[in-house]
N, C-alpha and C positions, 0 to 999 in steps of 0.2 A: 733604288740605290742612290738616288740626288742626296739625301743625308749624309750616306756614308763618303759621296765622295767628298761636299763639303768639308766632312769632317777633315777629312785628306789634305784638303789644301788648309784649311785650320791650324791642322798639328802642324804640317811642314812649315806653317806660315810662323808660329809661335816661337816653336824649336831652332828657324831660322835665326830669326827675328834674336837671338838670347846668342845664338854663334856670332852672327856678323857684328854683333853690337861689339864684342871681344875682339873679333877676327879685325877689325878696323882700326886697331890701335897698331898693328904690326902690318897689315898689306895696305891701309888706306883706301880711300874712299873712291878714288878711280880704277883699282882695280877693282873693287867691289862691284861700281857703276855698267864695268865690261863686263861683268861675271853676268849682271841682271839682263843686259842688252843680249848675252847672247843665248840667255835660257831662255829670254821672250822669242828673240827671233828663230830661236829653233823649235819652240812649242809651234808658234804660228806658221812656219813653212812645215813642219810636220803636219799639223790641221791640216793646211790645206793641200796637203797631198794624201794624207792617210783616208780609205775608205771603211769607215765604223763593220763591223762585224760581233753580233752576239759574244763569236767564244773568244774573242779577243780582250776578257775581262779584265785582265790586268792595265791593261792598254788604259783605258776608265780612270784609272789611279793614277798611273806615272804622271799624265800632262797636268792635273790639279797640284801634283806632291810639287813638278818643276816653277809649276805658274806661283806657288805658293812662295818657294826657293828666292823666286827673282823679286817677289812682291817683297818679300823680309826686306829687302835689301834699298827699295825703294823708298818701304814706309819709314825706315830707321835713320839711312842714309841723307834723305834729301830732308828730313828732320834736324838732322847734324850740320848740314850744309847751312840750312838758313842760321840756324844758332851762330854761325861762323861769319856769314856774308850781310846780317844785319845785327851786329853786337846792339848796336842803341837803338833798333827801333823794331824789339824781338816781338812782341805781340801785334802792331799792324803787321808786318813779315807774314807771319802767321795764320793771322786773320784773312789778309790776302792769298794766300797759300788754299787756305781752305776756300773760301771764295770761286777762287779758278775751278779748282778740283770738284767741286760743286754741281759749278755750268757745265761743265766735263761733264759727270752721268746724266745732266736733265740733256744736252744734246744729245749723246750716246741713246739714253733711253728714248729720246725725241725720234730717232731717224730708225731705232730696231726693228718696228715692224716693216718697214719700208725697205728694208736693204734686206739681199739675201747674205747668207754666213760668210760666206765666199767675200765679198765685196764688204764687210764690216771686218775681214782678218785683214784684207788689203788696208784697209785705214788704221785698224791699230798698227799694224807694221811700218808705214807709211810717219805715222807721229812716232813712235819708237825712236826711226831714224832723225827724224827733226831732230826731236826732243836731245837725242844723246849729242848729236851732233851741237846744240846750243848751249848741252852741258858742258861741253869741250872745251867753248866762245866763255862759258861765267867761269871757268877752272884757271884758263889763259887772263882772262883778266884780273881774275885776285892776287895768283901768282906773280903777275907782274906789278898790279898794287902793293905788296906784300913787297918785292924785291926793293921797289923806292922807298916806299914810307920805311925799312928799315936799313939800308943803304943812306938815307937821307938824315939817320936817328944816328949815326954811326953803333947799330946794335946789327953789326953784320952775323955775328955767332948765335944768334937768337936765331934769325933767319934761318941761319944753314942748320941748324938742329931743328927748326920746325919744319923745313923742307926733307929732311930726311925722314922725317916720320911718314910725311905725306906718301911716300910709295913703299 
Protein backbone atom coordinates (compact mmCIF):
# COMPACT_ATOMS: atom_id res chain seq x y z
CA UNK A 1 0.00 0.00 0.00
CA UNK A 2 3.48 2.68 0.00
CA UNK A 3 1.94 3.45 -3.65
CA UNK A 4 -1.28 4.16 -2.77
CA UNK A 5 -0.43 6.30 -0.12
CA UNK A 6 2.12 8.18 -2.00
CA UNK A 7 -0.34 8.76 -4.39
CA UNK A 8 -2.29 10.31 -1.38
CA UNK A 9 -0.10 12.73 -0.49
CA UNK A 10 0.47 13.50 -4.40
CA UNK A 11 -3.02 14.27 -5.15
CA UNK A 12 -3.59 16.22 -1.80
CA UNK A 13 -0.20 17.86 -2.61
CA UNK A 14 -1.21 18.89 -6.44
CA UNK A 15 -4.94 19.82 -5.66
CA UNK A 16 -3.50 21.84 -2.81
CA UNK A 17 -0.86 23.23 -4.54
CA UNK A 18 -3.95 24.82 -7.51
CA UNK A 19 -6.24 26.07 -4.09
CA UNK A 20 -3.56 27.87 -2.05
CA UNK A 21 -2.10 29.31 -5.17
CA UNK A 22 -5.89 31.24 -5.51
CA UNK A 23 -6.60 31.11 -1.86
CA UNK A 24 -3.30 33.51 -1.37
CA UNK A 25 -4.60 36.32 -3.30
CA UNK A 26 -7.56 36.93 -0.54
CA UNK A 27 -6.06 35.21 3.03
CA UNK A 28 -2.32 35.94 2.23
CA UNK A 29 0.58 34.33 2.76
CA UNK A 30 0.95 34.27 6.61
CA UNK A 31 -2.16 32.87 7.05
CA UNK A 32 -1.40 30.29 4.82
CA UNK A 33 2.17 29.92 6.58
CA UNK A 34 -0.05 29.25 10.02
CA UNK A 35 -2.35 26.95 8.17
CA UNK A 36 1.09 24.60 7.12
CA UNK A 37 2.73 25.04 10.71
CA UNK A 38 -0.12 23.78 12.25
CA UNK A 39 -0.96 20.76 10.00
CA UNK A 40 2.72 19.85 10.34
CA UNK A 41 2.71 20.04 13.98
CA UNK A 42 -0.31 18.20 14.45
CA UNK A 43 0.62 15.30 11.97
CA UNK A 44 3.96 14.99 14.05
CA UNK A 45 2.44 15.24 17.63
CA UNK A 46 -0.15 12.90 16.40
CA UNK A 47 2.86 10.36 15.04
CA UNK A 48 4.25 10.55 17.96
CA UNK A 49 1.63 9.64 20.10
CA UNK A 50 -0.47 7.40 17.70
CA UNK A 51 0.25 3.64 18.07
CA UNK A 52 -0.09 2.00 14.09
CA UNK A 53 -2.72 -0.79 14.12
CA UNK A 54 -3.70 -3.00 10.91
CA UNK A 55 -7.42 -2.18 10.99
CA UNK A 56 -6.71 1.37 11.46
CA UNK A 57 -6.60 1.74 7.57
CA UNK A 58 -7.81 4.91 6.99
CA UNK A 59 -5.61 6.27 9.67
CA UNK A 60 -2.60 5.44 6.42
CA UNK A 61 -4.25 8.01 4.32
CA UNK A 62 -5.32 10.91 6.52
CA UNK A 63 -1.49 11.82 7.82
CA UNK A 64 0.10 11.75 3.93
CA UNK A 65 -3.48 13.61 2.52
CA UNK A 66 -2.54 16.39 5.78
CA UNK A 67 1.33 16.30 5.23
CA UNK A 68 0.50 16.73 1.57
CA UNK A 69 -1.99 19.82 2.58
CA UNK A 70 0.94 21.75 4.41
CA UNK A 71 3.59 20.73 1.83
CA UNK A 72 1.26 22.76 -1.00
CA UNK A 73 1.53 25.48 0.85
CA UNK A 74 5.31 25.44 1.55
CA UNK A 75 6.33 24.61 -1.96
CA UNK A 76 3.98 27.41 -3.54
CA UNK A 77 4.30 29.84 -0.81
CA UNK A 78 7.91 30.24 0.11
CA UNK A 79 8.24 30.17 -3.91
CA UNK A 80 6.15 33.48 -3.91
CA UNK A 81 8.08 34.79 -0.91
CA UNK A 82 11.50 34.81 -2.68
CA UNK A 83 9.76 36.24 -5.85
CA UNK A 84 8.87 39.19 -3.36
CA UNK A 85 12.08 39.39 -1.17
CA UNK A 86 14.65 39.27 -3.94
CA UNK A 87 12.99 41.23 -7.02
CA UNK A 88 16.68 41.68 -8.69
CA UNK A 89 18.51 38.89 -7.88
CA UNK A 90 15.48 36.10 -8.50
CA UNK A 91 17.68 33.33 -9.79
CA UNK A 92 20.84 33.24 -7.18
CA UNK A 93 17.47 33.57 -4.55
CA UNK A 94 16.55 30.57 -6.10
CA UNK A 95 19.47 28.79 -6.67
CA UNK A 96 20.34 29.36 -3.25
CA UNK A 97 17.03 28.23 -2.07
CA UNK A 98 17.48 24.94 -3.61
CA UNK A 99 20.88 24.67 -2.53
CA UNK A 100 19.85 24.78 1.24
CA UNK A 101 16.86 22.48 0.65
CA UNK A 102 19.36 20.19 -0.90
CA UNK A 103 21.86 19.74 2.12
CA UNK A 104 18.56 19.44 4.01
CA UNK A 105 17.81 15.68 2.63
CA UNK A 106 21.58 14.66 2.26
CA UNK A 107 21.76 15.47 6.28
CA UNK A 108 18.18 14.12 6.84
CA UNK A 109 19.14 11.11 4.69
CA UNK A 110 22.72 11.22 6.35
CA UNK A 111 21.59 10.80 10.05
CA UNK A 112 17.98 8.18 9.08
CA UNK A 113 19.50 5.10 9.90
CA UNK A 114 21.04 6.32 13.04
CA UNK A 115 18.12 7.99 14.67
CA UNK A 116 15.11 6.17 15.67
CA UNK A 117 11.40 7.72 14.45
CA UNK A 118 10.73 9.11 17.64
CA UNK A 119 13.74 11.30 17.88
CA UNK A 120 13.73 12.28 13.81
CA UNK A 121 9.82 13.67 14.47
CA UNK A 122 11.51 15.55 17.52
CA UNK A 123 13.82 17.25 14.98
CA UNK A 124 11.42 17.93 12.20
CA UNK A 125 9.17 19.64 14.85
CA UNK A 126 11.92 21.24 16.50
CA UNK A 127 13.08 23.10 12.77
CA UNK A 128 9.33 23.58 12.16
CA UNK A 129 9.34 25.76 15.03
CA UNK A 130 12.66 27.68 14.06
CA UNK A 131 11.88 27.92 10.79
CA UNK A 132 8.31 29.55 11.19
CA UNK A 133 9.44 31.54 13.92
CA UNK A 134 12.40 33.09 11.46
CA UNK A 135 9.54 33.35 9.04
CA UNK A 136 8.03 35.85 11.49
CA UNK A 137 11.76 37.72 11.73
CA UNK A 138 11.86 38.03 7.38
CA UNK A 139 7.78 39.07 7.36
CA UNK A 140 8.64 41.76 10.17
CA UNK A 141 11.37 43.07 8.27
CA UNK A 142 10.02 43.44 4.83
CA UNK A 143 7.03 44.90 6.36
CA UNK A 144 8.89 47.35 7.85
CA UNK A 145 11.15 47.73 4.59
CA UNK A 146 8.15 48.27 2.69
CA UNK A 147 6.66 50.85 5.33
CA UNK A 148 10.02 53.29 4.73
CA UNK A 149 10.91 52.94 1.40
CA UNK A 150 7.19 53.82 0.53
CA UNK A 151 6.43 56.38 3.37
CA UNK A 152 9.81 57.78 2.26
CA UNK A 153 8.42 57.72 -1.80
CA UNK A 154 5.46 59.58 -0.35
CA UNK A 155 3.36 56.56 -2.19
CA UNK A 156 1.78 56.00 1.24
CA UNK A 157 -1.72 54.59 -0.72
CA UNK A 158 0.31 51.94 -2.57
CA UNK A 159 1.46 50.70 0.63
CA UNK A 160 -1.82 50.47 2.54
CA UNK A 161 -3.40 48.70 -0.55
CA UNK A 162 -0.64 46.38 -0.72
CA UNK A 163 -0.63 45.79 2.99
CA UNK A 164 -4.30 45.03 2.94
CA UNK A 165 -4.08 42.34 0.51
CA UNK A 166 -1.19 40.82 2.62
CA UNK A 167 -3.88 39.45 5.37
Amino acid sequence: FVGFVMICFGAANALCSILFGKLSKYVGRIALFVLATALNAACIIALLLWKPHPHQFAVFFVFPALWGMADAVWQTQINALYGVLFVKNKEAAFANYRLWESLGFVIAFGYSTFLCVSIKEYLVLAVLVIGIALYGVVEYMERNHQTKHCLDGNDKNNYIKKAETQF
